[in-house]
MARLO-942827 format. One record per residue: residue in three letters; x, y, z of N, C-alpha, C in turn. Coordinates in steps of 0.2 Angstrom, whole numbers, plus 5000, padded with zeros to 4 digits. Layout:
REM MARLO-942827
ALAXYZXYZXYZ ...
This chain:
REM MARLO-942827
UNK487549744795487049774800487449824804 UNK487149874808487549924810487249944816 UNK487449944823486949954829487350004833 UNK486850054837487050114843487450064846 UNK488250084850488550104854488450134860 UNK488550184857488350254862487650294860 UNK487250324864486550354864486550414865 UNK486450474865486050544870485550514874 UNK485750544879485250564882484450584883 UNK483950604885483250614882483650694879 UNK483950734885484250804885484650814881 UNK484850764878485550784872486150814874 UNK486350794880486850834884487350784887 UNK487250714889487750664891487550614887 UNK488050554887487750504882487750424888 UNK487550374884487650314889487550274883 UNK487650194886487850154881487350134880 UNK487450104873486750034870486949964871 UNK486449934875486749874874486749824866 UNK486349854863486349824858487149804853 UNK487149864854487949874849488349834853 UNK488349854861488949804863488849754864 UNK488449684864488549634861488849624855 UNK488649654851489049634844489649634846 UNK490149704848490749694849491249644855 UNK490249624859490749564864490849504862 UNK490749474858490849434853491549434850 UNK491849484851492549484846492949444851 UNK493449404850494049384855494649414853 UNK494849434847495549444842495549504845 UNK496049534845496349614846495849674841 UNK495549714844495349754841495649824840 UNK495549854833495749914828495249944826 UNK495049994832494350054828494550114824 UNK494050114819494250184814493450204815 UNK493650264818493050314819493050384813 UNK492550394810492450464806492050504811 UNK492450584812492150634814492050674811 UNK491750754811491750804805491050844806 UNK490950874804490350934803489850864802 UNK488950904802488350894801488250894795 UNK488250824790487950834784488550844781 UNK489250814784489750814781489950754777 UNK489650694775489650644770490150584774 UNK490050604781490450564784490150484786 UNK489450444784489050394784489450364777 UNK489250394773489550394764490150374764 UNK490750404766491350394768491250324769 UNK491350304774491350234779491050184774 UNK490650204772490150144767490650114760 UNK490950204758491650174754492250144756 UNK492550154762493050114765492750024768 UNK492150024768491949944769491649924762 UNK491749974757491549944750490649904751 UNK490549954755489649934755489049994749 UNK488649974747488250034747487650054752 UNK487650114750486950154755486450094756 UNK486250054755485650024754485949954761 UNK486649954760486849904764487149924770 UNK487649984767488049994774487750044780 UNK488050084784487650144787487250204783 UNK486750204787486050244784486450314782 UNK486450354777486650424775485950474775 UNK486150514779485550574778485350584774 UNK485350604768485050634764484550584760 UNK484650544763484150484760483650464766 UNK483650444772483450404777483350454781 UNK482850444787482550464792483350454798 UNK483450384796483850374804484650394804 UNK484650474802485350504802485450474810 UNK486150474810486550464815486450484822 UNK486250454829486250494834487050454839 UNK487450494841487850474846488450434843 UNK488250354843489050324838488850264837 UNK488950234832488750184827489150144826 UNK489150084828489750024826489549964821 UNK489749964814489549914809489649834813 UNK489349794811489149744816489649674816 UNK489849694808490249634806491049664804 UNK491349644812492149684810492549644804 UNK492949694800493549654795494149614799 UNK494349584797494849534798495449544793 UNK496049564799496649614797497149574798 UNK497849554794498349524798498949614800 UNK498849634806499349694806499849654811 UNK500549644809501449634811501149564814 UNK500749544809500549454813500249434816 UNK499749474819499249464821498649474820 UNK498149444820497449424818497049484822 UNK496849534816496649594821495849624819 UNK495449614822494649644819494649694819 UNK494249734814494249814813493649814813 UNK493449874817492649894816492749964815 UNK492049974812492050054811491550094813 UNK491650144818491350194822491050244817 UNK490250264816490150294813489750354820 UNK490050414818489950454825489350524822 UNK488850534824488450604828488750654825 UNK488750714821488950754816489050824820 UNK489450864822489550934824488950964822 UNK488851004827488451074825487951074822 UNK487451014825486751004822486351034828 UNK485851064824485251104827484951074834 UNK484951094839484551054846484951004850 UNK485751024849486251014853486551054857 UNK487051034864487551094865488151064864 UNK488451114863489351084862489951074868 UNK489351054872489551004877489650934875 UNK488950924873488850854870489150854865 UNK489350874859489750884852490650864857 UNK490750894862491350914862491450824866 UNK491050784869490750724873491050664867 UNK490750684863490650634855491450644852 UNK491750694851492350714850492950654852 UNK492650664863493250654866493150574866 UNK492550544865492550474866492950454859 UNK492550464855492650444848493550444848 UNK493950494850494750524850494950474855 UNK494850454858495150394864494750324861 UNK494450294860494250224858494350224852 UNK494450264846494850224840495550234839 UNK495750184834496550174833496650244826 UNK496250234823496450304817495650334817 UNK495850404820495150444819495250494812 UNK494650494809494550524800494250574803 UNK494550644803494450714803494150734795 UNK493450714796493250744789492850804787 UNK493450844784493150924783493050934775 UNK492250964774492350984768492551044764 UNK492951024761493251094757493751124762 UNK493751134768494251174771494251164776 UNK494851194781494851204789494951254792 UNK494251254794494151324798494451334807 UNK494251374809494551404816494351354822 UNK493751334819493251294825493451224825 UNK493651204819494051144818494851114823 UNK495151184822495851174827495651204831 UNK495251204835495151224843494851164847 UNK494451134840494051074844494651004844 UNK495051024839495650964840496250994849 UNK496051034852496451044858496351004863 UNK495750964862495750894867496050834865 UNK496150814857496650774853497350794857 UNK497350864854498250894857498550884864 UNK497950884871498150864877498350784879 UNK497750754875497950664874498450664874 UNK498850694865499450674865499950714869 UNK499950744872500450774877500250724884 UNK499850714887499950684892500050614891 UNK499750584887499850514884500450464880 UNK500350504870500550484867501450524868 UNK501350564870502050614872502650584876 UNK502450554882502650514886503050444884 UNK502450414883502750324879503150334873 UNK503250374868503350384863504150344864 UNK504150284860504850274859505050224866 UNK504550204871504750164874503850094873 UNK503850044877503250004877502650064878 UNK502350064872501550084874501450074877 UNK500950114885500550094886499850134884 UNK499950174883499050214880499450244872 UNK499050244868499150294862498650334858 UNK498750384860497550404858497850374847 UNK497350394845497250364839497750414835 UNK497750384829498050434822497550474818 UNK497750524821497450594816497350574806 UNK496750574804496950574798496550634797 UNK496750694792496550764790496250734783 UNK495750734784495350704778495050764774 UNK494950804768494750854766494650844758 UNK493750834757493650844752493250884750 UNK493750904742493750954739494250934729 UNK493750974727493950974722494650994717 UNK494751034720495551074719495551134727 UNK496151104728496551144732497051214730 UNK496851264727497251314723498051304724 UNK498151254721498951244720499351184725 UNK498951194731499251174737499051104737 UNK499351054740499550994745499051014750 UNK498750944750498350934756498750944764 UNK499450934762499850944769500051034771 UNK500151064763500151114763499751164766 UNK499051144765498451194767498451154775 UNK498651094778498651094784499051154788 UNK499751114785500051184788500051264788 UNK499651284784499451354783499051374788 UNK498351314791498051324794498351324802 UNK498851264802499251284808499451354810 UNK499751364805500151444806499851494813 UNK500251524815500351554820499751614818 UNK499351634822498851704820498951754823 UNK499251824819499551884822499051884826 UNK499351914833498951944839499451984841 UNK499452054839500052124840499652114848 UNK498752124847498552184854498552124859 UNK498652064860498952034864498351994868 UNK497851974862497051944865497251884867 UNK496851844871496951814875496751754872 UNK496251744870495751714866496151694858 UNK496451744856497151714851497751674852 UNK497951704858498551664862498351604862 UNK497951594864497551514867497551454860 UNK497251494855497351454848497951464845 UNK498351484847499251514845499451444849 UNK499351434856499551364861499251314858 UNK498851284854498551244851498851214845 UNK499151274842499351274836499951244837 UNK500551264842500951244842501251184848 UNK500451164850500451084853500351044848 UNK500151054843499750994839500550964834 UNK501151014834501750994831501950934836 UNK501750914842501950864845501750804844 UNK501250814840500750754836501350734830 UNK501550764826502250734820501950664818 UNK502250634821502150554818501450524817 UNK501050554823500350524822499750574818 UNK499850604815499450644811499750644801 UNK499250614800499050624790498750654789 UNK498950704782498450734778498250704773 UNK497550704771497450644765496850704760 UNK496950704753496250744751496050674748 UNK495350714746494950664742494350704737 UNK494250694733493750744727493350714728 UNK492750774725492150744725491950694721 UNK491550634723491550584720490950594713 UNK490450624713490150654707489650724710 UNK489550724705489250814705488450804707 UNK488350754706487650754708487350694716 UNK487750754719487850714726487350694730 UNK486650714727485850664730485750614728 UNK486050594722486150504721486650484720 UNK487150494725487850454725487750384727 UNK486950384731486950314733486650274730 UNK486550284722486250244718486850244713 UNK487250264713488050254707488350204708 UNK488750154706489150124705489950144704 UNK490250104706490950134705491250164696 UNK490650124692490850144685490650234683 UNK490050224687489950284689490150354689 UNK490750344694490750394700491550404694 UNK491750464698492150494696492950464696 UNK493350454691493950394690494650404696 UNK494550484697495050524701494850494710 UNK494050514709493850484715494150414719 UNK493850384712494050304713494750304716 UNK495150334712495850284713496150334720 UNK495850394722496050424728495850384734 UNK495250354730494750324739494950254739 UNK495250204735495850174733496350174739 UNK496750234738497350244740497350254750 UNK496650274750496350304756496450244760 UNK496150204756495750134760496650094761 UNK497150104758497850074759498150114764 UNK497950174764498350214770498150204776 UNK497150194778497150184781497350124786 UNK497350064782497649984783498449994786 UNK498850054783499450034784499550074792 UNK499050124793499350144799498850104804 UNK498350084803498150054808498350004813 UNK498349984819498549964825498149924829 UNK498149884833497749854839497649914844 UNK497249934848497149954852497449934858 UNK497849964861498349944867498249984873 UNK497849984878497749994886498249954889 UNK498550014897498849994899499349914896 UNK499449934891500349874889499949814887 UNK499549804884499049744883498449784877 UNK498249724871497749714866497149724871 UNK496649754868495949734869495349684864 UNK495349644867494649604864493949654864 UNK493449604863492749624862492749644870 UNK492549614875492449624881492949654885 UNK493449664882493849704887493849794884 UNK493749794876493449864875492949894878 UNK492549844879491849874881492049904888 UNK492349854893492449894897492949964898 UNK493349964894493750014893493050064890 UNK492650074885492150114882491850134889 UNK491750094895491450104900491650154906 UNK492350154905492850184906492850264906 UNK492750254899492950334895492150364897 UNK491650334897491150364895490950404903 UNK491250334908491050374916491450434919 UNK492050434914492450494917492150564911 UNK491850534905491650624903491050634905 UNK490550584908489850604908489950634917 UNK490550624920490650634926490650734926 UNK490950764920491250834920490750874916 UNK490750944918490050974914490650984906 UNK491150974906491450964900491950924902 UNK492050884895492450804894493350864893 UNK493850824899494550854902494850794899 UNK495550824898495850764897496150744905 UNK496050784911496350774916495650714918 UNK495150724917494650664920494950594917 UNK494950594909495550544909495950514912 UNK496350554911496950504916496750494922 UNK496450524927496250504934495950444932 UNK495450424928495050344926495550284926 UNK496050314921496550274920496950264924 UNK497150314928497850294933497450254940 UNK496750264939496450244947496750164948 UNK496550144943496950064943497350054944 UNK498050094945498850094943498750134953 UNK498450164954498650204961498350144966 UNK497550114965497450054969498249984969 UNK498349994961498949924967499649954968 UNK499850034969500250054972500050064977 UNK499650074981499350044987499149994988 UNK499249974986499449854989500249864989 UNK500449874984501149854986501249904992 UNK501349954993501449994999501149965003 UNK500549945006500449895012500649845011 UNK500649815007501149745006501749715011 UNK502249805006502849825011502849835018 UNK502349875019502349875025502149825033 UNK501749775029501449745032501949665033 UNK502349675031503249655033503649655040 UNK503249705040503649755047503249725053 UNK503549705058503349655063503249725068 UNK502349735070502349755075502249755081 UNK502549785087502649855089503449845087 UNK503649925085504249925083504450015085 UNK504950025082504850095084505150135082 UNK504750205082504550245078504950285073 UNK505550265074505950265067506250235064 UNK506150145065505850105061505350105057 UNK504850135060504350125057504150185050 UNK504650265052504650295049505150295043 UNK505650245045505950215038505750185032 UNK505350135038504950095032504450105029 UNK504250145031503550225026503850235023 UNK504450265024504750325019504950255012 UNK505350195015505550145009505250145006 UNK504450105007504050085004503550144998 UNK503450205005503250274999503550274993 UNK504350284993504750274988504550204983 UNK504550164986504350114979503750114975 UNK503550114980502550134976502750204971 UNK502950254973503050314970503450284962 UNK503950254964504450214957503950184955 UNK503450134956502850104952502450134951 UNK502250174953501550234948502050294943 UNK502550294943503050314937503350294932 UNK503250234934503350184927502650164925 UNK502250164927501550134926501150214923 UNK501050274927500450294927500450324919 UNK499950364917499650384912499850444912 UNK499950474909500050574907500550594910 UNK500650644910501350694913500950774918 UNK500650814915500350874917499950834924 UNK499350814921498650804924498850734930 UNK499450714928499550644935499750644938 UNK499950734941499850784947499250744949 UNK498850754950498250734954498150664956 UNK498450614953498350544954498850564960 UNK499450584957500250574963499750584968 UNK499450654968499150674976498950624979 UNK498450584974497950534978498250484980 UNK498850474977498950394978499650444986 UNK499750484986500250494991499550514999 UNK499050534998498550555001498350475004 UNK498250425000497950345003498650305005 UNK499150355003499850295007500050335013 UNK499750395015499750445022499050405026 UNK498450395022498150355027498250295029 UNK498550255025498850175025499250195031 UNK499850235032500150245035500150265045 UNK499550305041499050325051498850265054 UNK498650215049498350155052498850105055 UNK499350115051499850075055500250125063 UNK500250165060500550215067500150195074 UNK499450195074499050175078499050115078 UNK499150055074499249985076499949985080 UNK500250025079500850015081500950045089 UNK500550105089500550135097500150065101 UNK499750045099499350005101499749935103 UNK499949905100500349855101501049845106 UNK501349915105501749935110501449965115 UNK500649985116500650005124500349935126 UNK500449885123500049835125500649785125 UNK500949775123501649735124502049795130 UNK502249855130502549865136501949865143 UNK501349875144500949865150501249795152 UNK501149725147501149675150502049675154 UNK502449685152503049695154503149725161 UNK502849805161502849835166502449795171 UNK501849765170501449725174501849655176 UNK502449615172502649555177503249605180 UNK503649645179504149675183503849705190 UNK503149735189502849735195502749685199 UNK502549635198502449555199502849545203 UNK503449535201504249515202504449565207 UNK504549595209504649675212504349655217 UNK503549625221502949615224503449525227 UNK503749515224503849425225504449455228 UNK504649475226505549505230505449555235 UNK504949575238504749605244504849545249 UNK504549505247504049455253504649375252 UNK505249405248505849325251505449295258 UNK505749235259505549195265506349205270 UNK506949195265507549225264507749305262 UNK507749365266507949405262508749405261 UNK508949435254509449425251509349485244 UNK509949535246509949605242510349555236 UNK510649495236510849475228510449485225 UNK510049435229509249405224508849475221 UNK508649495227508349555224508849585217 UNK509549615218509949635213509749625208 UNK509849545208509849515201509249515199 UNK508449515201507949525200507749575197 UNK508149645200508149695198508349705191 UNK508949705192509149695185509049665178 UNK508949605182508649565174507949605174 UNK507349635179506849665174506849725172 UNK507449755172507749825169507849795161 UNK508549725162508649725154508049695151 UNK507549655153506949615150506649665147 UNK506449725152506249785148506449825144 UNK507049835145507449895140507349835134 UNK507349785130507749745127507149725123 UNK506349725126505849705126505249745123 UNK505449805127504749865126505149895121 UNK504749905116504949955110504149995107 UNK504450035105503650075101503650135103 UNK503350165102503150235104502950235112 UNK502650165116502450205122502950185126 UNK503750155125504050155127504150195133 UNK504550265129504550305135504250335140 UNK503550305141503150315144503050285150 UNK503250215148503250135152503950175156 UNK504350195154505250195155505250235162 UNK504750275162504650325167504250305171 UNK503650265172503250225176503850155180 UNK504250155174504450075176505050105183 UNK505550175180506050175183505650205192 UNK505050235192504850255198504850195201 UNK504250155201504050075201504550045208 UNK505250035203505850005204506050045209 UNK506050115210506350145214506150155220 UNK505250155220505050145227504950075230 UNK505150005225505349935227506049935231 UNK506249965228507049965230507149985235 UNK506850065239506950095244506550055248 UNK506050015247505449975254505849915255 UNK506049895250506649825251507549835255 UNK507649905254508249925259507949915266 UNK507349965266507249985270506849935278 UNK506849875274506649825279507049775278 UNK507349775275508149715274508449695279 UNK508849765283509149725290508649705297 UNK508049735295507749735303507349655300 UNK507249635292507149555292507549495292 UNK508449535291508949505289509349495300 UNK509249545303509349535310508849495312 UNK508149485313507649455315507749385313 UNK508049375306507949285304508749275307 UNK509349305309509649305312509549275319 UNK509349315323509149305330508649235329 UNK508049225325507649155326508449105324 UNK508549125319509249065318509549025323 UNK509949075326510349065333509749025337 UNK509049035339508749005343508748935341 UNK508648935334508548875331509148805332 UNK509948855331510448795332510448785337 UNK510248825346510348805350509848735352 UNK509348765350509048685351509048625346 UNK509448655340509548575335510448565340 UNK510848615342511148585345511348535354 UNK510848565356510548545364510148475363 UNK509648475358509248405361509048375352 UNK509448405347509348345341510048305342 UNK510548345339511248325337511648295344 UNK511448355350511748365354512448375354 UNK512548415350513248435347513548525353 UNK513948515356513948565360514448625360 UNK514748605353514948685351514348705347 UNK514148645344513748695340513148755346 UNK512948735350512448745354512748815357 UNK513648795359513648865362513848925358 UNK514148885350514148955345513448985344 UNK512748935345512348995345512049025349 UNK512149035355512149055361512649115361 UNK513049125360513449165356513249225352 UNK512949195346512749235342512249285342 UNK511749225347511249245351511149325353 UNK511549315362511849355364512049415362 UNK512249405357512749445352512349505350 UNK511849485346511249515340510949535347 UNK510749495355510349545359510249585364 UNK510949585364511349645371511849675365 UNK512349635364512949705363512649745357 UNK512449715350512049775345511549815347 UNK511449805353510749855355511149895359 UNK511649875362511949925367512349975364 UNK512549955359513249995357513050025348 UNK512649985345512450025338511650035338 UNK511450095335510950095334510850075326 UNK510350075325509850055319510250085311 UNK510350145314510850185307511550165309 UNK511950155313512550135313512750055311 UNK512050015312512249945311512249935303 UNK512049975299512049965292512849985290 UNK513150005293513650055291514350005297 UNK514049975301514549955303514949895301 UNK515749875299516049825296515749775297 UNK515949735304515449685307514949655302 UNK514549715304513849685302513749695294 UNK514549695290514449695285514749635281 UNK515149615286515249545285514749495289 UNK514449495292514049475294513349475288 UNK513249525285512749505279513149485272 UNK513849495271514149435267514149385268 UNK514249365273514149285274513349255272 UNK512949305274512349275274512249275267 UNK512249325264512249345256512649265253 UNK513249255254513549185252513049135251 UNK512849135257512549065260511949055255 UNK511549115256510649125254510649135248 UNK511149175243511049155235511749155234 UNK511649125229512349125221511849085215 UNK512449115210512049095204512149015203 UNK512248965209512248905208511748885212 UNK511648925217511048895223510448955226 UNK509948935225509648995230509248965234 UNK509648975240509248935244508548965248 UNK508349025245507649035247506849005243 UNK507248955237506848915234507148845237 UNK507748835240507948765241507848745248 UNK507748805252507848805261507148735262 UNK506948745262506348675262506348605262 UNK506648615257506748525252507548505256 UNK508148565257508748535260508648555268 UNK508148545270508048575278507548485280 UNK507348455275506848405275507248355275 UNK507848355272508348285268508748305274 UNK508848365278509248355283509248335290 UNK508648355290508048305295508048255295 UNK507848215287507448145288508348115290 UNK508948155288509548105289509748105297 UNK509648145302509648155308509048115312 UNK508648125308508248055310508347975310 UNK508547965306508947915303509447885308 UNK509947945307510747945312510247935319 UNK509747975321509447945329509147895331 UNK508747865325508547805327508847755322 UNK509147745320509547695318510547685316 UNK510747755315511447735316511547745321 UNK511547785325512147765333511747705335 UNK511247675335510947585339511547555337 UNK511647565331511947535324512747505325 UNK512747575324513647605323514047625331 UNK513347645336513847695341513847755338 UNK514347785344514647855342515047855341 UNK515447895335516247885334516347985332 UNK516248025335516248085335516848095338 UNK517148135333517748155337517648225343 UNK517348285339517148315344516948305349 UNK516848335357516748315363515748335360 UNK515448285363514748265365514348255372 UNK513748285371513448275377513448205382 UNK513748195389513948125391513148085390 UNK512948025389512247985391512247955395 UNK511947995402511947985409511547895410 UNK511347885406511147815405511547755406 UNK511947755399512347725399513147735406 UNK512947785408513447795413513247765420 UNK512747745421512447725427512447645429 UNK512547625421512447555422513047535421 UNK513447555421514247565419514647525425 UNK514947445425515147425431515647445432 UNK515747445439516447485445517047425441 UNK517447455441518247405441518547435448 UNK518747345449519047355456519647375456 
């Protein structure tokens, strides 16, 4: 039994699928081998196919001259043959295809039926009768592009696409002298064109692409099978002519021997994955007001350009960010480069995968953008946060309880390095310029009130020891060194330096060395310690006042204040 395929349209101008047919063919699981027959109107091309399946007219595809249901669009026998080709189990169906150049067509649609028919079978039958005319090698120019973008390319290394094999099928009675290859190549031949038409040149270009077909093109003739060609379909093979027989014989072996599995992208197609391939071919010619071989390859490489575009995001999405921007411009360029090396080893054609390169270079500049932005993004938000605790920090180093220019230094510095080491990306040097202001007017507000907070905790200092030395310890150097000190910081510095000379004068530069000593090092800071060691020194002085000297007594070497107490009750010696 034999079901549509493919259909026309109501308009006879694009085609679409049957679903009838393709169930049949979803059915197959084995690797499939189609042989499709193409050829003029009323060219015996139903007939043909019914001898290569050994059916008659009554059983195989309907032949015109008999039946109502001539051919429309592409016809697939129902029950494929069963092949062993280099070992493996391969189904062969047979495409019976819509005839050229019938009345209430355009050769749009002719040219439709052509290019399908030319890409889904493994050996296409070019069946011409009696000769090869002009319109014949013109309409094979979309055959000739296939093989130059396709079969041109893989040739000699892992198939991955191979359009079908050319058979020059021509029946005729006698060929005046010639070889059915001979009268191919005559029709090849080059057609003078002195006055330089254009229109010739083009069929001259044709002629001398179709030599790159070599391997994939046979000439095959075949005689008329009897003379009384309106009841061919009621003959028998005892019938029909002996010559006939043992040529369509020979036909049926040739075709067998060149036939092949269908191979898309590096892999067999089954029942269900033909169809989708069929679906394929059908949505890129019905897309063109005429069927291109460049539509082609664009169908085909679309799959091969989407997961070059995975790999290149892949790669790129590696890349840890924020990072910066000639990092980031490496890693585009690496990964471009590899996607580019895998759609070159993968893609389809040569001429026309110009257009794919564009597109798949076109979706890895957008891929691209989107990370430039993620990546500004991430760096102006990783360097804000930084610039915000250095501000932080900066704001905490104002207001010491202890000032101390180490502390600051070193605060300073480490959120220069934390920054430089930290902020990376494009809005870098943005931040770098905000950060260095920032610091700079930290820096001058913290000189600038340093000695007048560094002289003032002086001066309370001195206040301080004079009454822990006067009425805690009673310690009386101590009491008069800061009385001293006192003094010091509140007559002679005011008398003799002013505000600008005190910063500059030695004195008072060892005198904030000292204090610098005391107040930080990197073993002690005492403006986080002054508290906790001011408390422990206390509770000990407390201690020593109410309980060791009861205890112990005094045993001070230094001179102490006398305890006029104890001296009162003190007996006379006589």
């Amino acid at each position: 039994m034999w079901f549509p395929i493919v259909e026309p349209d109501p308009n006879h101008t694009k085609l679409r699928l049957s679903r009838e047919g393709l169930e049949a063919i979803s059915r197959i699981t084995t690797p499939i081998a189609a042989v499709a027959v193409i050829g003029p109107y009323r060219s015996g091309k139903s007939f043909l196919l019914n001898q290569l399946l050994s059916l008659s007219c009554y059983e195989g595809f309907g032949v015109g001259h008999m039946r109502d249901t001539k051919t429309k669009g592409i016809w697939v026998w129902g029950t494929p043959l069963e092949l062993e080709i280099d070992g493996v189990k391969t189904s062969i169906i047979y495409l019976d295809t819509e005839g050229f150049e019938s009345v209430g067509k355009s050769n749009v649609y002719d040219d439709r039926i052509f290019a399908l028919a030319t890409v889904m079978s493994s050996v296409l039958i070019y069946n011409l009768p009696e000769t090869i005319r002009e319109a014949d090698i013109s309409r094979l120019s979309f055959a000739v592009e296939l093989a130059e973008e396709f079969y041109g390319r893989v040739k000699g290394q892992d198939v991955a696409f191979e359009p079908s094999k050319l058979l020059w099928l021509i029946q005729r009675d006698f060929l005046q002298g010639k070889s059915v290859k001979e009268m191919v190549d005559e029709a090849l031949k080059h057609v003078p064109n002195e006055d330089g038409n254009k229109n010739i040149d083009q069929v001259n270009q044709i002629r001398d692409s179709l030599a790159i077909m070599g391997d994939n093109s046979t000439a095959f003739s075949l005689p008329q099978p009897h003379l009384m060609r309106t009841k061919l379909c009621d003959l028998k093979d005892e019938d029909l002519d002996s010559t006939y027989v043992a040529r369509r014989d020979q036909l049926k072996k040739l075709v067998a021997s060149i036939l092949r599995p269908k191979i898309v992208q590096g892999k067999t197609l089954n029942g269900k994955e033909f169809i989708s391939f069929l679906e394929q071919i059908l949505d890129a010619l019905n897309k063109g007001e005429i069927p291109s071989t460049g539509s082609l390859v664009e169908v085909f490489n679309k799959g091969i350009v989407e997961r070059c575009v995975k790999l290149y995001n892949e790669r790129m999405v590696r890349l840890r960010l924020p990072t910066s921007e000639e990092s980031l411009r490496t890693s585009h360029e690496t990964a471009h480069d590899e996607a580019l090396k895998a759609f070159d080893a993968q893609h389809f054609g040569r001429q026309h995968a110009k257009k794919s390169v564009d597109q798949l270079d076109e979706q890895m500049q957008e891929v691209y953008k989107n990370f430039v932005l993620a990546n500004e993004y991430q760096s102006s938000k990783l360097c804000e946060a930084l610039y915000t605790k250095c501000e932080d920090d900066m704001d905490h180093l104002q207001t010491l309880r202890l000032p101390s220019m180490a502390k600051f230094t070193a605060g300073f510095v480490h959120c220069n390095q934390s920054f430089e080491h930290q902020c990376v990306g494009p809005s870098k040097q943005n931040y770098e310029q905000r950060l260095t202001k920032m610091m700079g007017k930290a820096r001058s507000l913290f000189i600038k009130e340093y000695n007048n907070r560094l002289f003032n905790w002086l001066v309370g200092f001195s206040l301080v020891m004079v009454i822990v030395g006067r009425f805690i310890i009673k310690f009386i150097l101590l009491e008069m060194a800061a009385w001293i000190l006192f003094i010091f910081l509140e007559t002679y510095t005011r008398m003799f330096w002013t505000a600008e000379s005190l910063y500059y004068n030695p004195v008072w530069h060892f005198i904030v060395g000292t204090w610098e000593t005391v107040v930080y090092s990197p073993v002690l800071d005492l403006d986080r310690w002054a508290i906790p060691i001011v408390c422990i020194i206390a509770m000990c002085v407390l201690y020593w006042r109410c309980y060791g000297k009861r205890k112990h007594g005094t045993s001070w070497i230094l001179p102490m204040y006398n305890n006029q107490k104890n001296g009162r009750n003190r007996e006379r010696s006589e």
